[in-house]
DOZA-715992 format. One line per field, with one value per atom (N, C-alpha, C, O): residue number from 1; residue in three letters; atom name; x, y, z. Coordinates in steps of 0.2 Angstrom, whole numbers, m for minus. Layout:
! residues N
n NUM_...
res ala_...
atom CA_...
u X_...
v Y_...
w Z_...
***
This chain:
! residues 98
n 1_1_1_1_2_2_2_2_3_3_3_3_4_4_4_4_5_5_5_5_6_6_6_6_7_7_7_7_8_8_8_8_9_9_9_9_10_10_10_10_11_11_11_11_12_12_12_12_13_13_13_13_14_14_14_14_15_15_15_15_16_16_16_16_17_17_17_17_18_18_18_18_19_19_19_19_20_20_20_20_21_21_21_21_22_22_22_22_23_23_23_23_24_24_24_24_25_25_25_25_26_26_26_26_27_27_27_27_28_28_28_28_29_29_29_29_30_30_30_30_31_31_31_31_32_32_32_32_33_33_33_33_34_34_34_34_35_35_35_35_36_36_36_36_37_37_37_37_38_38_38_38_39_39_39_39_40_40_40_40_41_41_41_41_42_42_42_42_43_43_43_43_44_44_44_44_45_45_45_45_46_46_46_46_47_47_47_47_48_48_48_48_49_49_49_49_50_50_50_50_51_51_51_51_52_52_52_52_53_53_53_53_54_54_54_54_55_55_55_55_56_56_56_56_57_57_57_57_58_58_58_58_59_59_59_59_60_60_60_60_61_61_61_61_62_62_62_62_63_63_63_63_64_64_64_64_65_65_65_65_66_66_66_66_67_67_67_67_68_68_68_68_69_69_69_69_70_70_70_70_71_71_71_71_72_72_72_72_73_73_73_73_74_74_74_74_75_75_75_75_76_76_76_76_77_77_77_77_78_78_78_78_79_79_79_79_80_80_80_80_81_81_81_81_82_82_82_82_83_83_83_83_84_84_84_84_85_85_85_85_86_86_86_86_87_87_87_87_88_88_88_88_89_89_89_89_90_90_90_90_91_91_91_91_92_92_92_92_93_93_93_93_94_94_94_94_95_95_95_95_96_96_96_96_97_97_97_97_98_98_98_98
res unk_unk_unk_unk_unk_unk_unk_unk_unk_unk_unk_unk_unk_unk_unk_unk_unk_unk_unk_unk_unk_unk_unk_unk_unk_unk_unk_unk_unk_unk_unk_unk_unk_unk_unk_unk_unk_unk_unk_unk_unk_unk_unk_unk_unk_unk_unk_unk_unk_unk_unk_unk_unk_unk_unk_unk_unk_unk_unk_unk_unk_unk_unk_unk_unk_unk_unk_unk_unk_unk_unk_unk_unk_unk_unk_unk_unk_unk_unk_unk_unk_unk_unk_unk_unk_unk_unk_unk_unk_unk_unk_unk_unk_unk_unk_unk_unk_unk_unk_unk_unk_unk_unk_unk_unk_unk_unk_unk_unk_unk_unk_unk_unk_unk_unk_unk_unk_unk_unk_unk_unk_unk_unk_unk_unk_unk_unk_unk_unk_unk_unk_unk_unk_unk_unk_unk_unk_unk_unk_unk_unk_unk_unk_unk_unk_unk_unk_unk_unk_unk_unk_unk_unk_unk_unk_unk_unk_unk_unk_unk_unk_unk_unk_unk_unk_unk_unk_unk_unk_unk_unk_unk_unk_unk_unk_unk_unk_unk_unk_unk_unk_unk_unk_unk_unk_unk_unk_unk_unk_unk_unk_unk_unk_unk_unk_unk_unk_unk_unk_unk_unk_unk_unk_unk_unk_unk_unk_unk_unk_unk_unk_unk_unk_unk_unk_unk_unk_unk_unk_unk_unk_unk_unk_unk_unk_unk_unk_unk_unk_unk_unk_unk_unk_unk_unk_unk_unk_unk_unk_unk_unk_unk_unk_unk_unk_unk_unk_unk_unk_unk_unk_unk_unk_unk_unk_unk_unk_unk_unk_unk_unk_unk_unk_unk_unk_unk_unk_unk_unk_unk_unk_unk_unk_unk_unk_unk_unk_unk_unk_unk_unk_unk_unk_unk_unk_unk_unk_unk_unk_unk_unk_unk_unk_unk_unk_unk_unk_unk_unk_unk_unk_unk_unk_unk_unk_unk_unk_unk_unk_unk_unk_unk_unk_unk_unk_unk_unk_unk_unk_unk_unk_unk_unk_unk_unk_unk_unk_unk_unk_unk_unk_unk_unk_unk_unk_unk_unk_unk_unk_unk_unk_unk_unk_unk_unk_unk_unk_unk_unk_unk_unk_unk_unk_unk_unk_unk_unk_unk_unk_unk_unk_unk_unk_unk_unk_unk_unk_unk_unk_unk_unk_unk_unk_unk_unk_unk_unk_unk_unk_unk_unk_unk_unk_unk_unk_unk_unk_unk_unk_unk_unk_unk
atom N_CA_C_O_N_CA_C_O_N_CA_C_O_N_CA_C_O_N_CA_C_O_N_CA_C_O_N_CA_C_O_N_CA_C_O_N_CA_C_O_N_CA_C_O_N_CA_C_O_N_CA_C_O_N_CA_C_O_N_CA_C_O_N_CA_C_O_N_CA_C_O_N_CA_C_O_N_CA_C_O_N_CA_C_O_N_CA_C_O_N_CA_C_O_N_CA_C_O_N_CA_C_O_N_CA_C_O_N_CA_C_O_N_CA_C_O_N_CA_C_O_N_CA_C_O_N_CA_C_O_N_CA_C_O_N_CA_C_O_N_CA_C_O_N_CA_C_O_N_CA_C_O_N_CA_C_O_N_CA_C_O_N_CA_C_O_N_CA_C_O_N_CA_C_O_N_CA_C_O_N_CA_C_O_N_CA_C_O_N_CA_C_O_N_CA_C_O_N_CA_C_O_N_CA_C_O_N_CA_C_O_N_CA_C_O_N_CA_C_O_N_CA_C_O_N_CA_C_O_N_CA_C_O_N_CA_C_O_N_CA_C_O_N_CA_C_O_N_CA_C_O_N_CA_C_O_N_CA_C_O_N_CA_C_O_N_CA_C_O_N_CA_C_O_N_CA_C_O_N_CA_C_O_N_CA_C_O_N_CA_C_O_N_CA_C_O_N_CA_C_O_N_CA_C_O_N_CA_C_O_N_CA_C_O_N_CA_C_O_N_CA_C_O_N_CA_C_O_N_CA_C_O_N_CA_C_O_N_CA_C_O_N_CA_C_O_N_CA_C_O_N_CA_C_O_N_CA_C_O_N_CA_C_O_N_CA_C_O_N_CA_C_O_N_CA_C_O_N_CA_C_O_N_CA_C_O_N_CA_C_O_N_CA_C_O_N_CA_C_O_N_CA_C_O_N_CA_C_O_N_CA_C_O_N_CA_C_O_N_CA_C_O_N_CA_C_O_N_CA_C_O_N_CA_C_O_N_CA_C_O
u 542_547_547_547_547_547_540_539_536_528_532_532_533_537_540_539_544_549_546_550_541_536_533_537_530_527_528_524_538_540_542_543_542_545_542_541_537_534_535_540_532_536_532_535_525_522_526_528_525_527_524_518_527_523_525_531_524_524_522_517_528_528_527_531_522_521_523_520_529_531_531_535_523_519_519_521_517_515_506_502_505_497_498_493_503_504_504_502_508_512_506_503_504_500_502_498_510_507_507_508_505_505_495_492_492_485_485_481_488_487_487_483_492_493_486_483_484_479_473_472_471_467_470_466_475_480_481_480_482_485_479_480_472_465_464_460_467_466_471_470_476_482_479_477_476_476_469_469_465_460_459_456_465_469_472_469_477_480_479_482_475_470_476_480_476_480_488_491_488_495_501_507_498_503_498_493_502_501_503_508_499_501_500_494_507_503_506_509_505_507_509_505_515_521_519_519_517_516_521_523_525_534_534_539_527_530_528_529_525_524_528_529_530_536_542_543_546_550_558_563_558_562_563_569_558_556_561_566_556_560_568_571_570_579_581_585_578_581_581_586_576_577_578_576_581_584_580_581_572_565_568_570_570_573_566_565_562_554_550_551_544_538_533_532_529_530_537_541_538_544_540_535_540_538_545_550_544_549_545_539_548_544_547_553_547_550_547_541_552_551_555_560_551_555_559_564_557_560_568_573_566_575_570_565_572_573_572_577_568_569_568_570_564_563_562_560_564_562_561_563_558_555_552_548_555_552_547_548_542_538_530_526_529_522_522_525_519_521_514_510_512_508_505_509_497_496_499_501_500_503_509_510_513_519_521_525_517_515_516_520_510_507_513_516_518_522_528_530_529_534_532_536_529_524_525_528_522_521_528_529_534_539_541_543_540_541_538_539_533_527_530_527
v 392_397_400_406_397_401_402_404_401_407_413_419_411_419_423_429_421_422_424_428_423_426_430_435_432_437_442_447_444_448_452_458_447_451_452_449_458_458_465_468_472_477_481_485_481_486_482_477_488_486_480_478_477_471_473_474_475_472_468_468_463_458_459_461_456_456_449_443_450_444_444_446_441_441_433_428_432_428_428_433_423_424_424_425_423_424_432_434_436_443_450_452_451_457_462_462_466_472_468_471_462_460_460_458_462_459_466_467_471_478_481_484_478_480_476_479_471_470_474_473_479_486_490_494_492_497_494_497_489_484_484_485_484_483_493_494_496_503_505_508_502_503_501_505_492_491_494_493_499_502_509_512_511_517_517_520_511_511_505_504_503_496_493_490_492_489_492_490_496_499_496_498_492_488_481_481_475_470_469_472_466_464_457_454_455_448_446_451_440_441_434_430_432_427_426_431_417_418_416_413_416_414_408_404_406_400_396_390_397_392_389_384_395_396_399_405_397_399_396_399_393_393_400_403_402_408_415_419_412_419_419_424_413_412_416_420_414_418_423_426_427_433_437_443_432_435_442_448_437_437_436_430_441_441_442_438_449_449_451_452_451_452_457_456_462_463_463_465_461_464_466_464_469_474_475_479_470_472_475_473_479_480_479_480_474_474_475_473_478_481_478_480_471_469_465_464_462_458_459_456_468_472_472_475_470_475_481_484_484_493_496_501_492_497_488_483_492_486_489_495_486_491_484_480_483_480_485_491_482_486_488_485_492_494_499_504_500_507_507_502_517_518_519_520_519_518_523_522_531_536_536_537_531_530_525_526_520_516_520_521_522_526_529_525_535_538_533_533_529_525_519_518_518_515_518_516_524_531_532_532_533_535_529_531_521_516_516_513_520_516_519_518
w 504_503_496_496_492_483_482_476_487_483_488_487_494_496_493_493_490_483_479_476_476_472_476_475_479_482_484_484_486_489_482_483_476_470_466_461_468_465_463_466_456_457_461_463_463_470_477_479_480_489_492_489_497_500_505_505_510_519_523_526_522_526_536_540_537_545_548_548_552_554_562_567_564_570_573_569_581_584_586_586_588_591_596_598_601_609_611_616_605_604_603_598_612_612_605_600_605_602_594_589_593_586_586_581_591_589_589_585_592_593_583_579_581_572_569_564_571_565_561_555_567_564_561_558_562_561_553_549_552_546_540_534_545_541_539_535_541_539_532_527_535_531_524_520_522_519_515_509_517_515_512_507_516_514_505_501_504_500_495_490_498_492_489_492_481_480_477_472_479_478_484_484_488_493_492_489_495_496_503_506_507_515_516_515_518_521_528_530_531_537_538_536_542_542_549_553_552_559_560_555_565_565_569_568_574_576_570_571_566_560_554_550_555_546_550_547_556_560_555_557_550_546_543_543_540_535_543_544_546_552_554_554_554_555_548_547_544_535_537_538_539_538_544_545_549_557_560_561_562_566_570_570_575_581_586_590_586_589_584_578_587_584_587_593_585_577_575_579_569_563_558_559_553_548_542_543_536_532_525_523_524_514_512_514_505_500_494_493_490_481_476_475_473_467_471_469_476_479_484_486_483_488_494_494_500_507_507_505_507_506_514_517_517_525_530_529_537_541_546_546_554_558_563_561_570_573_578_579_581_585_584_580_587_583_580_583_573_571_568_567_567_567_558_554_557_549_546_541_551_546_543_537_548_546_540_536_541_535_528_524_529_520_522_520_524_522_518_512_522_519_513_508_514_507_502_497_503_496_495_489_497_498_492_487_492_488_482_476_485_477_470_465
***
């Protein structure tokens, strides 16, 4: 939990992916995810939270389904988004933080 904590506060964006391995549209974002991250290198951080694993970490921050999609800046909440969402929308929102 407190390398999370470290991670999330960091001053670039992170988007957190709060996925299952059982969760079709979560295998669906992993290229979308590998784009995103090619796109904008290291001006975001991405990591990915498996929720039956670290299902403590998911009650905290009320991982209701999966995908979930939180960014945080500096360790604030700035955007959240369950479902699949697309790279464009990504880098908009991203770029909008950075």
């Amino acid at each position: 939990m407190s390398n999370f904590l470290e991670i999330i506060n960091q001053p670039k964006p992170v988007l957190v992916d709060f996925f299952a391995e059982w969760c079709g549209p979560c295998k669906m974002m992993s290229p979308i995810l590998k784009e995103l991250k090619a796109e904008l290198g290291d001006e975001v951080s991405i990591i990915k939270i498996d929720v039956d694993k670290n299902q403590s970490l998911a009650a905290k921050y009320q991982v209701r389904g999966v995908p979930t999609f939180v960014l945080y800046k500096n360790g604030n909440q700035v955007w959240r988004q369950s479902g699949v969402v697309q790279k464009n929308e990504f880098v908009s929102i991203i770029n909008s933080f950075s």
